[in-house]
TORRO-730974 format. One record per atom (N, C-alpha, C): residue number from 1; residue in one letter; x, y, z. Coordinates in nm, 4 decimals. Example, Ala and Ser with C-alpha at 12.3 -4.5 7.8 and 13.67 -1.06 7.14 Angstrom:
TORRO-730974
(atom 1 "A" (1.3190 -0.5690 0.7800)),
(atom 1 "A" (1.2300 -0.4500 0.7800)),
(atom 1 "A" (1.3200 -0.3300 0.7800)),
(atom 2 "S" (1.2850 -0.2250 0.7080)),
(atom 2 "S" (1.3670 -0.1060 0.7140)),
(atom 2 "S" (1.2900 0.0030 0.7870)),
end
This chain:
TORRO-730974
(atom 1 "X" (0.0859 -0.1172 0.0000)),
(atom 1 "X" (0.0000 0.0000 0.0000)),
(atom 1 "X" (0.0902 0.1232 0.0000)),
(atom 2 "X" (0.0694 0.1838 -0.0899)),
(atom 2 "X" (0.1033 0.3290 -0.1077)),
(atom 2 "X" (0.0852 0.4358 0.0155)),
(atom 3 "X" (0.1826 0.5092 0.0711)),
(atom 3 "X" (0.1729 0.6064 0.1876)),
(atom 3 "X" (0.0625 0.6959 0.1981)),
(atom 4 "X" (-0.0051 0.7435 0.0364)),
(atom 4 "X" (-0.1364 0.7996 0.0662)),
(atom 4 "X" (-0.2213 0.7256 0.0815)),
(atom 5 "X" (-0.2825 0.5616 0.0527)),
(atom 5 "X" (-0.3534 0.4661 0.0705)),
(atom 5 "X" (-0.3613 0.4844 0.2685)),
(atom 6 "X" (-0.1937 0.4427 0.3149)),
(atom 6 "X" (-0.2367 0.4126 0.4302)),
(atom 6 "X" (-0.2716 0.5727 0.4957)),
(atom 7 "X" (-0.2556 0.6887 0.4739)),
(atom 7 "X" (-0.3090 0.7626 0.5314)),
(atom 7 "X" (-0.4607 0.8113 0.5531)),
(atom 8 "X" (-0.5137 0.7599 0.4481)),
(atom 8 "X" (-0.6258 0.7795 0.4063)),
(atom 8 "X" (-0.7071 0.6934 0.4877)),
(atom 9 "X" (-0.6118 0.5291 0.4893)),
(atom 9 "X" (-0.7171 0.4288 0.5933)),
(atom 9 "X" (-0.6818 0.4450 0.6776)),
(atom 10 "X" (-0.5948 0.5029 0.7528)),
(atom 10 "X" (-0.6196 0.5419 0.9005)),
(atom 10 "X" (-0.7345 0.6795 0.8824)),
(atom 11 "X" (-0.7121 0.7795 0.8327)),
(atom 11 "X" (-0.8096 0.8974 0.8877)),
(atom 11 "X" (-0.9284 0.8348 0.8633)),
(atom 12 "X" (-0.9936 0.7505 0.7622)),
(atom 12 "X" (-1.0967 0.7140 0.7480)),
(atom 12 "X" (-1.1293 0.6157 0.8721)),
(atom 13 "X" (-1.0421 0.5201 0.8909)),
(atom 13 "X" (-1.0725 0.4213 1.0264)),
(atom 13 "X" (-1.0892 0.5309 1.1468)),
(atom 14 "X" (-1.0062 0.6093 1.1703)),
(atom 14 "X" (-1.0150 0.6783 1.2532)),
(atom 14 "X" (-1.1684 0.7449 1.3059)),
(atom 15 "X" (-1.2302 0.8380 1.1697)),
(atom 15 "X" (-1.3399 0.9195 1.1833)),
(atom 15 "X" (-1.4552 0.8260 1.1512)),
(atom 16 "X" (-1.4537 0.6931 1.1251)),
(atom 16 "X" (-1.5638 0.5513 1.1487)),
(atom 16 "X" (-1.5649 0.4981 1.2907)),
(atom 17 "X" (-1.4298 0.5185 1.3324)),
(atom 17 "X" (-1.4296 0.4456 1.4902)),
(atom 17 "X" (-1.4810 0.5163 1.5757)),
(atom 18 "X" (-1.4746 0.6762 1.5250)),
(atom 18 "X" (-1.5240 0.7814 1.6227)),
(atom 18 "X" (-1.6967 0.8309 1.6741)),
(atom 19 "X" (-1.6806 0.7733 1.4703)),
(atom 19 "X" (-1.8816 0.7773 1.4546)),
(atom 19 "X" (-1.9304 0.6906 1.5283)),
(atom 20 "X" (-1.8402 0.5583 1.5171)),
(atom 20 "X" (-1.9223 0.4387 1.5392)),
(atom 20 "X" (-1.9441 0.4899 1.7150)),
(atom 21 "X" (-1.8687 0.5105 1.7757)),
(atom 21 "X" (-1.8488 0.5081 1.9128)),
(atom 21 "X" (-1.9582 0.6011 1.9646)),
(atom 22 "X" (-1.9567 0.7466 1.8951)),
(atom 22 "X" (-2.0580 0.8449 1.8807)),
(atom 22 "X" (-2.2388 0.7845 1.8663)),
(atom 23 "X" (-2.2446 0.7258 1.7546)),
(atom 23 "X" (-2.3607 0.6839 1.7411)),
(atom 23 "X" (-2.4287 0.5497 1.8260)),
(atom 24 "X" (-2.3145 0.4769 1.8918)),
(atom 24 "X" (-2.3755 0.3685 2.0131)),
(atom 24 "X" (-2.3710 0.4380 2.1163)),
(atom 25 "X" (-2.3887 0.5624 2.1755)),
(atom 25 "X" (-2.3770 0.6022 2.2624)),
(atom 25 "X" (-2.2326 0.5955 2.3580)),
(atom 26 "X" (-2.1621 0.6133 2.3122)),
(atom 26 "X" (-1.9928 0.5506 2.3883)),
(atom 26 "X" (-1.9549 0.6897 2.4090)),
(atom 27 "X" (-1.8767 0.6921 2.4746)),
(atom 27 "X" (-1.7848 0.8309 2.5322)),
(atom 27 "X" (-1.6703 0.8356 2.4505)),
(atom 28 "X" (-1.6299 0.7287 2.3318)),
(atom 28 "X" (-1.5023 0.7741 2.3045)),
(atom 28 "X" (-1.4322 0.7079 2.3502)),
(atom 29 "X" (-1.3853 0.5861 2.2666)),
(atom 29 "X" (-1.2381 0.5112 2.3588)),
(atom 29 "X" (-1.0835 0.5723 2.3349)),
(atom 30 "X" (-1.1103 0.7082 2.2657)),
(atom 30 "X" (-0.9544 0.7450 2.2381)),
(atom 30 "X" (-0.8871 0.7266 2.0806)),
(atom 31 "X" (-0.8090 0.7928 2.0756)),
(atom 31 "X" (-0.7479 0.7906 1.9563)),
(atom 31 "X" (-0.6975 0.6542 1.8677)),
(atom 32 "X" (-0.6398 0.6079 1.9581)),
(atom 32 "X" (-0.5603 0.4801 1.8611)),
(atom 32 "X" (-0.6575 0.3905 1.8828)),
(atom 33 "X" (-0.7685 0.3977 1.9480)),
(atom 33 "X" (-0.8860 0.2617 1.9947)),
(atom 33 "X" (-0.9708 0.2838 1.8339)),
(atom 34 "X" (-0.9809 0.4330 1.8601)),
(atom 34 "X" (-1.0961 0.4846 1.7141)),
(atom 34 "X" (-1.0184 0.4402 1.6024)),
(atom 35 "X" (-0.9117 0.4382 1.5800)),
(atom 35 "X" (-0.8324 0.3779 1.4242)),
(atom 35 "X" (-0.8398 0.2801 1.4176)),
(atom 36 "X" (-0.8201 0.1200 1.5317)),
(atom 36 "X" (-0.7849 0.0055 1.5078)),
(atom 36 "X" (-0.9405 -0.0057 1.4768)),
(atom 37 "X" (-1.0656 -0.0002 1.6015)),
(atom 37 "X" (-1.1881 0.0167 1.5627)),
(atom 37 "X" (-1.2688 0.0611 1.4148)),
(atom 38 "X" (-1.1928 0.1347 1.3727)),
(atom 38 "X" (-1.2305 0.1955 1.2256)),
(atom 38 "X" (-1.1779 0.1332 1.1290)),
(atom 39 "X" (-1.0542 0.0926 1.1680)),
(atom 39 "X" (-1.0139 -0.0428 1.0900)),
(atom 39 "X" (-1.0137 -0.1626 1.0524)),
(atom 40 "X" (-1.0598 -0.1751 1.1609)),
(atom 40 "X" (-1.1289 -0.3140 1.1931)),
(atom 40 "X" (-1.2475 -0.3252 1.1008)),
(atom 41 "X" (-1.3267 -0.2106 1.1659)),
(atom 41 "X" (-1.4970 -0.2048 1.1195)),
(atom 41 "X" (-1.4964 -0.1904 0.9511)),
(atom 42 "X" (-1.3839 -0.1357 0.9079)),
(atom 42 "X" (-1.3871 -0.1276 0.7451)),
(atom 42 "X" (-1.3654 -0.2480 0.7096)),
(atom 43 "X" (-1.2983 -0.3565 0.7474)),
(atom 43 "X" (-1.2768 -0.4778 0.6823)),
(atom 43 "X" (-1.3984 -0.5527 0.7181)),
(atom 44 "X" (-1.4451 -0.5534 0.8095)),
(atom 44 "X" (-1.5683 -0.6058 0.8243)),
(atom 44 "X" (-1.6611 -0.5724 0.7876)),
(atom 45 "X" (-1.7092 -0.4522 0.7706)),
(atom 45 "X" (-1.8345 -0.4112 0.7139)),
(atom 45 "X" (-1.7808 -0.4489 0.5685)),
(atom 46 "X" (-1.6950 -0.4762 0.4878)),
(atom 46 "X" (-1.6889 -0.4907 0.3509)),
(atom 46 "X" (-1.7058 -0.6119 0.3455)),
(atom 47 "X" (-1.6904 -0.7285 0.4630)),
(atom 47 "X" (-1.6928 -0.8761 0.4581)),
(atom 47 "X" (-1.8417 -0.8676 0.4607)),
(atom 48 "X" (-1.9113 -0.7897 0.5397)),
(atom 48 "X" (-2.0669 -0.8175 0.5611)),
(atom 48 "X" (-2.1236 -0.7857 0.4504)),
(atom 49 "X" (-2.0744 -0.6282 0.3603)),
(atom 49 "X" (-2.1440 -0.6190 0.2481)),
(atom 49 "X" (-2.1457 -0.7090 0.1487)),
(atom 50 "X" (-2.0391 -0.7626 0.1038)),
(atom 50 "X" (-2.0013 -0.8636 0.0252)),
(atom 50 "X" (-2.0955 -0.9222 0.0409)),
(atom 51 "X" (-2.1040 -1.0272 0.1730)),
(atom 51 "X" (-2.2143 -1.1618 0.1630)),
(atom 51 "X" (-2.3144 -1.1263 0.1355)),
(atom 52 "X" (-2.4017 -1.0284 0.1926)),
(atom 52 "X" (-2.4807 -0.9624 0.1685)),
(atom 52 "X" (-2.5271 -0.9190 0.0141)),
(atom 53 "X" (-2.4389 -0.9360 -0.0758)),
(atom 53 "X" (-2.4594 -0.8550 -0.2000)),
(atom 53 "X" (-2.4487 -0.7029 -0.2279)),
(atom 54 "X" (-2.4109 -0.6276 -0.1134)),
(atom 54 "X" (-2.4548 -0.4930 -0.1056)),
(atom 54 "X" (-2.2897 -0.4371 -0.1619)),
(atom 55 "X" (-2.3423 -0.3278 -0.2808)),
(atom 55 "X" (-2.2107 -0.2361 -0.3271)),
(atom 55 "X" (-2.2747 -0.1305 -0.3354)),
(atom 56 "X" (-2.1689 0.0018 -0.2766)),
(atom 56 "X" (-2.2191 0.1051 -0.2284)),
(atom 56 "X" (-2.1020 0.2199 -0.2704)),
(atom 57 "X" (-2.0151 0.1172 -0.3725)),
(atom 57 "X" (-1.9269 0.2342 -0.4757)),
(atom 57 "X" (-1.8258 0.2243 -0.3529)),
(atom 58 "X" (-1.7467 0.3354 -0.4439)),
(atom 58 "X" (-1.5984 0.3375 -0.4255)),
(atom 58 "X" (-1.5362 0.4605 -0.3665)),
(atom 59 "X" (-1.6517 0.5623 -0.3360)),
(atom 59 "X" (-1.6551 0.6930 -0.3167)),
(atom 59 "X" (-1.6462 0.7139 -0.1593)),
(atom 60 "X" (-1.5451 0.8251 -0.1151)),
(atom 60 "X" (-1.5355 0.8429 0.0032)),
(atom 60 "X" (-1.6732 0.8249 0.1104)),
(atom 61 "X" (-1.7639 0.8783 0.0596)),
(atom 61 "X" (-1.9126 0.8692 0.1793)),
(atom 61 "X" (-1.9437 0.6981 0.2054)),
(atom 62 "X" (-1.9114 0.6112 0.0545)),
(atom 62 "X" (-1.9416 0.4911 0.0401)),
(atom 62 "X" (-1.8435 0.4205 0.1356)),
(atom 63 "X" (-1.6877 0.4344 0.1790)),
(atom 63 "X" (-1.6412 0.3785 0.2162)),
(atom 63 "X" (-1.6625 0.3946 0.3952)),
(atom 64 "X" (-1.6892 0.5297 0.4051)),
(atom 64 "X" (-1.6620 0.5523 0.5402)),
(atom 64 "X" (-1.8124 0.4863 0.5969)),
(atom 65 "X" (-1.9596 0.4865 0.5050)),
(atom 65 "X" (-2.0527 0.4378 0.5725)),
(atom 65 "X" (-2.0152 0.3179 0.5714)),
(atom 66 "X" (-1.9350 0.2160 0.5304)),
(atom 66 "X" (-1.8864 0.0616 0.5351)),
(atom 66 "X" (-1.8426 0.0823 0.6474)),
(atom 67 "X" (-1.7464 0.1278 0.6396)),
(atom 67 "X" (-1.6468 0.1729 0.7947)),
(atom 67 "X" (-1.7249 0.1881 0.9257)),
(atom 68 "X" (-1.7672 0.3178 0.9243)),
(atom 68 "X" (-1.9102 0.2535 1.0044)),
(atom 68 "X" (-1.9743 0.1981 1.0672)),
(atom 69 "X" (-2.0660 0.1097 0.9876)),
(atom 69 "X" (-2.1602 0.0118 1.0424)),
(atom 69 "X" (-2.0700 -0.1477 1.0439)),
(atom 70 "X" (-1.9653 -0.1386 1.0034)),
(atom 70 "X" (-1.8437 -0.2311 1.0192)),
(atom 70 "X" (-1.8230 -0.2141 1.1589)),
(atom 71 "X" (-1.7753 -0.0896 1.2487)),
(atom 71 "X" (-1.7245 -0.0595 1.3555)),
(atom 71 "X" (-1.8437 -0.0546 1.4406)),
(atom 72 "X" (-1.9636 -0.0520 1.3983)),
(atom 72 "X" (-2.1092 -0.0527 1.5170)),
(atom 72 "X" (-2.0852 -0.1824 1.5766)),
(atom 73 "X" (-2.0879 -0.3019 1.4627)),
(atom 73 "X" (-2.1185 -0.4070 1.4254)),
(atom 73 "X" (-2.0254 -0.4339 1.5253)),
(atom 74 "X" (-1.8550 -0.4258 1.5382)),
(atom 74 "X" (-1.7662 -0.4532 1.6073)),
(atom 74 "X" (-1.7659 -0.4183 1.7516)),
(atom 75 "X" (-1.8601 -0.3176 1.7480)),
(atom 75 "X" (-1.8605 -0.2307 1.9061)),
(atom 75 "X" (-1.9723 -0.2882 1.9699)),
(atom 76 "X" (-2.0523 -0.3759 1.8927)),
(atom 76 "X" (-2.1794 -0.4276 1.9388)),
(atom 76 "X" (-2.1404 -0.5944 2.0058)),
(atom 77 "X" (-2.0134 -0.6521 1.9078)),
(atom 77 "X" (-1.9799 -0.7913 1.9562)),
(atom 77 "X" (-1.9094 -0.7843 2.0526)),
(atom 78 "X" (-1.8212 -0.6729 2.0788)),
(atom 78 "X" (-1.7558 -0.6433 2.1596)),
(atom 78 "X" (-1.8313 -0.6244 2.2995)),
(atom 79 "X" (-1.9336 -0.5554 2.3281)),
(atom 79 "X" (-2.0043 -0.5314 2.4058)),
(atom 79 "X" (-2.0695 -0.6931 2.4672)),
(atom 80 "X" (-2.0902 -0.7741 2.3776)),
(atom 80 "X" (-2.1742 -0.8924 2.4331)),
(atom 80 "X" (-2.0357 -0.9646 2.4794)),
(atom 81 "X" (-1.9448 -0.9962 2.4334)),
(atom 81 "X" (-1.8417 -1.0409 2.4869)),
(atom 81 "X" (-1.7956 -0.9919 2.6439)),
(atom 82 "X" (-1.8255 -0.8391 2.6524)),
(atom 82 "X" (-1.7769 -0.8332 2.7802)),
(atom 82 "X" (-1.9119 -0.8417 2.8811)),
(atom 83 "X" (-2.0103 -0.9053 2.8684)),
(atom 83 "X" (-2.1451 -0.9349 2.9398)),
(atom 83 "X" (-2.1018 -1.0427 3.0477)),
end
């Protein structure tokens, strides 16, 4: 990966880990939690879209809503795990 590739997937993991955290009601686990989280959640939400059938383009809004509901998705298993 090219140095603008990985900059791009961190700020994008980053501002998905932040939403994601934002929109489950979370306080924010912090900086490097929101990147791995956003990173995470992008590979996964693209594994979920995939099976799913769902393509939603290639375009920044398209990737970061993957990112996203990738990182809800992650913040949600995460949560039952620590039950």
């Amino acid at each position: 990966m090219d140095p603008v590739g990985l900059i791009g997937l961190l700020v994008i993991g980053g501002v998905a880990g932040w939403l994601a955290s934002v929109l489950t009601k979370g306080k924010g686990p912090g900086l490097v939690a929101s990147l791995i989280i956003g990173v995470m959640g992008a590979v996964l939400g693209n594994l979920i879209f995939n099976i799913l059938g769902v393509n939603l383009g290639a375009g920044l809004s398209e990737v970061l809503i993957t990112a996203v509901v990738g990182a809800i998705v992650l913040l949600y298993l995460v949560s039952l795990i620590k039950k």
